[in-house]
N, C-alpha and C positions, 0 to 999 in steps of 0.2 A: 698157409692160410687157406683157410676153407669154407666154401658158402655151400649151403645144403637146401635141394630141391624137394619139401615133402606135401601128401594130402592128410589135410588134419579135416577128414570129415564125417557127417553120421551117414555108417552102411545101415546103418537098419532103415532110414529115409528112405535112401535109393534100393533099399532092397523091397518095399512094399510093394505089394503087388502084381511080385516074381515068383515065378516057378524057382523048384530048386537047383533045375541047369540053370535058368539064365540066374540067381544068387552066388554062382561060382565065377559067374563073368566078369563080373565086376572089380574085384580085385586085379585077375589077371590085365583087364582092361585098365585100369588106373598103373597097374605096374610099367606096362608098355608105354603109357601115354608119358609118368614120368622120365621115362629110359629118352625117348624122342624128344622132349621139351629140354634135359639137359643137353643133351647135344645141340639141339637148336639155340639154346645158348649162350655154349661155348664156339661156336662160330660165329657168332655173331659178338662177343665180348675179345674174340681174338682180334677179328676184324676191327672193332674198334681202339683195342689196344694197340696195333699195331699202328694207327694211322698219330698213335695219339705217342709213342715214344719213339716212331721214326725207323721201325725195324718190319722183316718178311714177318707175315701172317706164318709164316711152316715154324720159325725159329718160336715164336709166341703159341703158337698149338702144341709143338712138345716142350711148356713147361706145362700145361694145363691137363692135368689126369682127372678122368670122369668113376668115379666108384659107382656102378650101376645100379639101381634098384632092384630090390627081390621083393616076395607075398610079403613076407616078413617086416620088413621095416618101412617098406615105400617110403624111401626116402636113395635120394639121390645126389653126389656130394662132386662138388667142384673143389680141386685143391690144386692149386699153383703153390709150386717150390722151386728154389734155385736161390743162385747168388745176384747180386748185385753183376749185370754185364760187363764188362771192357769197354771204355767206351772206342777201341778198335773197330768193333760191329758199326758204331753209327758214323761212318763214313771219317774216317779220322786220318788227317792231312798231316803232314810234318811242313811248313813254309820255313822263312828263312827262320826267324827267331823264334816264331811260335806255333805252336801245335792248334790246329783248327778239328773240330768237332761237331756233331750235331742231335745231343741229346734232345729229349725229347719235340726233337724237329726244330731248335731253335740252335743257330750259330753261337758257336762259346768259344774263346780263346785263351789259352794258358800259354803263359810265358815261358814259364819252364818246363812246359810239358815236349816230350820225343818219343818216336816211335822205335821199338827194341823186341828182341826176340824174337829178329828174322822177319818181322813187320807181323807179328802174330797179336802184339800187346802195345798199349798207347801207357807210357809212363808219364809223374812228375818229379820231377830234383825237388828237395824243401827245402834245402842249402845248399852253400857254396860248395859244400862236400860233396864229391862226385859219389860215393858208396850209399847218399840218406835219400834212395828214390822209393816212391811207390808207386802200384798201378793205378792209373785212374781207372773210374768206374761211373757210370750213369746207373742208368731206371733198372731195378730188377723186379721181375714178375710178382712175386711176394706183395711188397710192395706197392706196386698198382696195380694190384688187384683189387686190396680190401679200401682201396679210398672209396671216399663217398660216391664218386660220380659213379666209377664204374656199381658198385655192389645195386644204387639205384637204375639201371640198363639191365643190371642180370637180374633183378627181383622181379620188375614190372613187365618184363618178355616171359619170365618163369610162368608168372601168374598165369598170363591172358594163351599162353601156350601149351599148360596144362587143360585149363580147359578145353580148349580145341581141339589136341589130340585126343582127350578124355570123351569126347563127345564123338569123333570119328570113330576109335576103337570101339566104343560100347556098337556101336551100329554094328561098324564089321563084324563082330561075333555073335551080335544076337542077329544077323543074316544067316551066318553060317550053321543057324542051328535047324 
């Protein structure tokens, strides 16, 4: 899944009343502004992700790859991929009868669930038959990513962060000139 950072706007506006260096700034200025604003908000959407299914901020930053912006496309693209987790990662307990867990930060209890594979994997039995198990699995990044809440956290920090940067860059280069 993937959410993309781009500037859908008129250069020829921003270009009035520019010399022809500073007409080449602007691009390069918009490209860096969106390069910093993605990043600024996939730290800020890991951070929230994290808090929100109960896992380290480092495990939720490497499912989250940043394709950077070039002159070319100015656009910049967030895309989380992977599997659904284990729910071994969210603190997952073996008691006497039942397996204790803590997806997305909330306590959960499976009856037939045990921990197996050297305590690497959280399983459940779905029958009496000892051989009919599968792994369980909680939240995976995919996922909660593209739900609602989060996509609205990355759109409206995108917005108001493009511009910001956008505004600080233009400075800085037309200083430098």
């Amino acid at each position: 899944m993937a959410l993309s950072l781009s500037v859908k706007s008129n250069f020829k506006q921003l270009t009035k009343g520019l010399n022809r260096l500073e007409r080449r700034i602007i691009p390069a200025a918009a490209n860096s502004a969106i390069n910093k604003a993605g990043t600024k908000v996939k730290t800020v959407i890991a951070r929230d992700l994290s808090k929100e299914m109960g896992v380290k901020q480092s495990e939720v930053k490497k499912q989250i790859q940043m394709k950077k912006s070039n002159f070319r496309t100015l656009t910049a693209k967030l895309i989380a991929r992977g599997r659904r987790w284990n729910l071994i990662r969210f603190k997952a307990k073996e008691l006497k009868k039942v397996l204790v867990a803590k997806p997305w930060n909330r306590k959960r209890k499976y009856k037939t669930g045990f921990i197996g594979n050297r305590g690497r994997t959280a399983f459940i039995r779905l029958s009496n038959n000892r051989k009919d198990i599968r792994p369980l699995r909680g939240p995976g990044m995919a996922s909660e990513f593209v739900r609602l809440r989060a996509t609205k956290i990355m759109k409206s920090i995108a917005e108001s962060e493009v511009l910001k940067q956008f505004s600080r860059e233009l400075k800085r280069r037309i200083a430098k000139l």
